[in-house]
N, C-alpha and C positions, 0 to 999 in steps of 0.2 A: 677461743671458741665464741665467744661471746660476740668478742669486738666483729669476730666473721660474719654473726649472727646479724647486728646491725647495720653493717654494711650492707648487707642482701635487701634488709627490710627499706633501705634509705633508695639501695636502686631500683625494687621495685618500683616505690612511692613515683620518683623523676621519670622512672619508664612510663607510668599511669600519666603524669601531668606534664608534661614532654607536649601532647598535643595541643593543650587548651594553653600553656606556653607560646606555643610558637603562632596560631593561629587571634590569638591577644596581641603578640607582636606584631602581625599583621595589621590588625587593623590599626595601630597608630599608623603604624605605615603607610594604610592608603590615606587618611585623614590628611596626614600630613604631603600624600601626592594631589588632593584634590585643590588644597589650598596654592600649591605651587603651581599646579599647573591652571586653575582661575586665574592667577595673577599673569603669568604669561601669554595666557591668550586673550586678558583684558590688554594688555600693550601691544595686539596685535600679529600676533605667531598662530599662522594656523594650524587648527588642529590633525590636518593631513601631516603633513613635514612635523610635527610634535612626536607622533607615533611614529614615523620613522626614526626618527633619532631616536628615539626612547631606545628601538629594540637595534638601532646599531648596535649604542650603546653595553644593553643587554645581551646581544650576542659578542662582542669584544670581551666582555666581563666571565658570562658563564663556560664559553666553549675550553680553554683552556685548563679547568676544573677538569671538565667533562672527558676532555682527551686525557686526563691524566690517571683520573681516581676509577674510573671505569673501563677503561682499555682492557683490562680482563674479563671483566663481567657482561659487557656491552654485547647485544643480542646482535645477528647476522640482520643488515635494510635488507627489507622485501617491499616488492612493488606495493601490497595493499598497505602495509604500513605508513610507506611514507604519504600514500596516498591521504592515507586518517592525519597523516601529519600534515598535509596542505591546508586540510578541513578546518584543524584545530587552527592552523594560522590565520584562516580567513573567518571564524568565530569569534577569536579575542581577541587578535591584533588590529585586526580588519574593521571588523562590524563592530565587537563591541565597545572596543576605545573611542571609535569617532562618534559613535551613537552618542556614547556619552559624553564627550567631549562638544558636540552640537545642543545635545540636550541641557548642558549644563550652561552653555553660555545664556542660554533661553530662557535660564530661571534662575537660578543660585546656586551654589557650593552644597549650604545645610542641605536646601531642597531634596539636590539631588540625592546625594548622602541617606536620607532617610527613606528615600523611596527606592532604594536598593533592598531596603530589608524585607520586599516583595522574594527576592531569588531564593529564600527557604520553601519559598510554598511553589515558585516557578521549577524549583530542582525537583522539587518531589514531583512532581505534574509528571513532569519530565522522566525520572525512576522509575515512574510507576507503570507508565507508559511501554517504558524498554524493561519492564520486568527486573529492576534493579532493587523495587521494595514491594514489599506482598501488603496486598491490603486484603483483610478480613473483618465485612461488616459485625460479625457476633463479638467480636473481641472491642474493647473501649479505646483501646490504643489505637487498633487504626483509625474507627472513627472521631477520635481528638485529630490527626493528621488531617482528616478530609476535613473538618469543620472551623481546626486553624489555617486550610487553605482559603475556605471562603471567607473567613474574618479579615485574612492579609487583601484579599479580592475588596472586601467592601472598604478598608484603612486606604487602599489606593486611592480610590473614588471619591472620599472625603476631600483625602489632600490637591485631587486634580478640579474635583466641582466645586469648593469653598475653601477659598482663600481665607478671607474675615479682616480683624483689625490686624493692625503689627504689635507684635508684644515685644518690649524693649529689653528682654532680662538684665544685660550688661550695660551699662550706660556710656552710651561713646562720641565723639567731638570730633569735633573738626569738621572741615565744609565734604567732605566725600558723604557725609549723613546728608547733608540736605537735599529736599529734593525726591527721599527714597521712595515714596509713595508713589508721587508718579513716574517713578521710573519702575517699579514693579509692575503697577497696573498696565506700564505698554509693553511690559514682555509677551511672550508668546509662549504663556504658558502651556497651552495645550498641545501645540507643536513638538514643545520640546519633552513632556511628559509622555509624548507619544515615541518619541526618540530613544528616553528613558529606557521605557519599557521594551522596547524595538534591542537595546543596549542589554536588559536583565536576560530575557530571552537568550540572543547569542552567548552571553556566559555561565548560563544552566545548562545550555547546549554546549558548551566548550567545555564544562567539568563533567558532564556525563560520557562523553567522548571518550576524554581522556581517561577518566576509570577503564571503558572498554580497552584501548588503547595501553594501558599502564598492564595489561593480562596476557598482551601479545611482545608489548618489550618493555618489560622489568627495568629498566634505566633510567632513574627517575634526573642525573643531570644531562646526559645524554636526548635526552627525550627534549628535556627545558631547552637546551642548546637549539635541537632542532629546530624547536615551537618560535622561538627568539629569530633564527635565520628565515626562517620560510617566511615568518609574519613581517622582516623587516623587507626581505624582496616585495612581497605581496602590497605592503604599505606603501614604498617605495613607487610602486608602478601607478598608486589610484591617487597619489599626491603628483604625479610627472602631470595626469590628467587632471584634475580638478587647479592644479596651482601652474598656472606657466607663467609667473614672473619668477624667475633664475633667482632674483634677487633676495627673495623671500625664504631661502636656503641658508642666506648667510645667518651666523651666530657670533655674539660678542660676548663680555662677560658679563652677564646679565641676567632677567628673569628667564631668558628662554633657556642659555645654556643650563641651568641649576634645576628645569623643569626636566631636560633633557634625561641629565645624568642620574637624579634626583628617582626619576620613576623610573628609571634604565633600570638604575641598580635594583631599589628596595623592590617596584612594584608588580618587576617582569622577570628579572632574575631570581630574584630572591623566591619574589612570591608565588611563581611555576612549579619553583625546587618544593618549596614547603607545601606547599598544596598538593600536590604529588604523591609525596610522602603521607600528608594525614589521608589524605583521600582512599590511599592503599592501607589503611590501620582503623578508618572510623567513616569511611564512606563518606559520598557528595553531600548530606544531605547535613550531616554534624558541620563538614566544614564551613556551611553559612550560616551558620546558627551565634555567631558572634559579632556578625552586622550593625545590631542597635549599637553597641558600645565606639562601633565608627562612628556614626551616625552623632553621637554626643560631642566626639570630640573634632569633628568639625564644626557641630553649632559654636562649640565655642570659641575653635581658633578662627572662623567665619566673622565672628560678631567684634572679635582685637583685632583683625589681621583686614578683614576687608571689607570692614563695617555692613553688613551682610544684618538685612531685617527678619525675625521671623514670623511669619503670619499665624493666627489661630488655627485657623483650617492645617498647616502644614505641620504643629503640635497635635492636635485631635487624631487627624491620622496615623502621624507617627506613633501615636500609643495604641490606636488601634491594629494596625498593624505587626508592634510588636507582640502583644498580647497573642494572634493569631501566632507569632511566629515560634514563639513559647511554646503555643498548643502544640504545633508541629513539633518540636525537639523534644516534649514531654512522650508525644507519642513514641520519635523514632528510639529514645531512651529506652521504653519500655521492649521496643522492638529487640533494643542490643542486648538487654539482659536475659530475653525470652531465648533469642540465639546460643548465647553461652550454653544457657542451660540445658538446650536442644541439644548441643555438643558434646558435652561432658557426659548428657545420659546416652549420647549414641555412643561412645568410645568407651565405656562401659558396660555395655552390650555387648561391643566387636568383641571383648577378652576373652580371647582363646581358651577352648578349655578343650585341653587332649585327652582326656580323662575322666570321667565323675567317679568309676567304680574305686574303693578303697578298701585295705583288706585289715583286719585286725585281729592280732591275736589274745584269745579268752582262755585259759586253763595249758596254756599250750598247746592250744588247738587256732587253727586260721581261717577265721569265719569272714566271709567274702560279701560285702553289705554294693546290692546291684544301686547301678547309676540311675538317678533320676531322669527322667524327660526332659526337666526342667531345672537347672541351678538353683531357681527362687520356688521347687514347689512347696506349696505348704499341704498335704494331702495328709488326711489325719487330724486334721486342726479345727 
């Protein structure tokens, strides 16, 4: 009895931490996709045919799960669904990979990375907007939400209007350092911080979607399958346009192919399915709430891996930023526990009572005690 007892309490525990699990895996994940794919498109792969192969890739990979494990459960395509499913493709296959992928060549790896952790306060904008999170000024919780918005708003600003010195944390050699100064100062940064953003956007728009979407068909590998196929045609046709050298198609064994398969697997397969999933258990809004820890571990594989400098100005922000984004999660926190408890006292209410009157017998006599109006009245008291 016992040993059953702990059993129960161990799978609760894993059922509770299940999410912050997999959404932690995540982000080595992309960390580890942004490194790979900076190095590929510093050898010259453009980022159109990048994204396509990505979601070949990731459609080869996921679809055969999807036909398998779900063929029972898998909802009946309706026109407006897959319709929300082209959308979704042309949100985060489309817009927001190349965004970022443009944006990124235009400033850095870290850069980018850290300026992602704008999409907590972009998602909520966005929730709040489609009525997906209730904001109520008298309560503290939402306005911590609205005032970690504006803090993530002014951390941008930092990091896009002052650069400052470069701070060396890691100290690193060889000739690919020299030089880095002016080669920072001629990037284009604002361009591509504009891209960024342009990037953050489409994929606060692409998870809020998909919530909608995840209400109308339940399938969360079936659905990833789709999102994979539509976004690889979609990719496919805006790289035929932007790229017409054929030749630029081809793949060796190299950085492009490992950039390919690399973010096929972990960033589009993988991370559609699990997103999916937290998304339908803790909402848009939790699932970007784990950003900065990306955000770290590419400054570091950034600074060994592609000797990558970081500016002042792009630390300052980054913590102001996070700070804000904190505020944000502290709020929607307060938000989820306020729910529960909303819950449990409405479903305690709903309990049926077919009955209040009760009859008892006194002396051998059955004295018949009338029903209240009210379960909880206290009349007399």
């Amino acid at each position: 009895m016992g040993g059953q007892t702990a059993c129960a309490a161990l799978s609760n525990v894993l059922h509770k931490i299940k999410p912050f699990i997999a959404i932690i895996s995540l982000q080595f994940g992309y960390a580890g996709m942004y490194i790979v794919s900076m190095v590929s498109l510093k050898h010259g792969m453009s980022n159109f045919i990048l994204t396509t192969y990505r979601h070949v890739v990731a459609t080869l990979v996921i679809v055969p799960f999807a036909f398998v494990l779900e063929r029972k459960i898998r909802p009946k395509m309706t026109l407006p669904i897959f319709l929300r499913i082209v959308a979704l493709g042309i949100l985060e296959p489309v817009l927001d990979q190349n965004l970022y992928y443009l944006g990124m060549k235009s400033t850095t790896a870290t850069y980018s990375s850290a300026f992602v952790n704008m999409l907590p306060a972009v998602t909520f904008i966005l929730a709040m907007i489609f009525r997906l999170e209730k904001v109520d000024m008298k309560k503290i919780h939402s306005v911590a939400k609205i005032i970690g918005t504006a803090i993530t708003v002014i951390g941008a600003m930092v990091m896009t209007l002052y650069k400052g010195p470069i701070v060396d944390f890691i100290k690193t050699g060889g000739a690919v350092n020299h030089g880095t100064t002016t080669e920072s100062a001629d990037k284009h940064w604002v361009m591509g911080t504009i891209m960024i953003l342009g990037s953050i956007l489409s994929w606060a728009g692409f998870f809020i979607l998909q919530s909608f979407t995840l209400k109308k068909y339940p399938a969360e590998l079936s659905l990833t399958a789709w999102i994979c196929f539509v976004g690889m045609v979609e990719d496919a046709g805006v790289a035929l346009i932007f790229v017409r050298d054929l030749s630029a198609w081809k793949l060796g064994w190299d950085s492009r192919l490992l950039a390919a398969t690399y973010s096929g697997i972990v960033c589009s397969g993988i991370a559609y399915y699990v997103q999916g999933i937290v998304i339908k258990e803790r909402g848009p809004v939790f699932l970007t709430s784990f950003s900065p820890l990306c955000m770290v571990i590419t400054a570091l594989l950034g600074a060994l891996v592609l000797a990558e400098k970081i500016h002042l100005g792009s630390i300052l922000g980054a913590i102001i930023i996070v700070s804000g984004l904190y505020t944000v999660v502290w709020g929607k926190s307060k938000d989820v526990k306020n729910s529960e408890t909303d819950e449990k006292s409405k479903a305690f209410q709903e309990l049926p009572i077919t009955n209040n009157a009760t009859s008892i017998s006194v002396d051998d006599k059955i004295v018949k005690i009338p029903a209240s109006k009210s379960p909880f009245s206290t009349q007399g008291t």
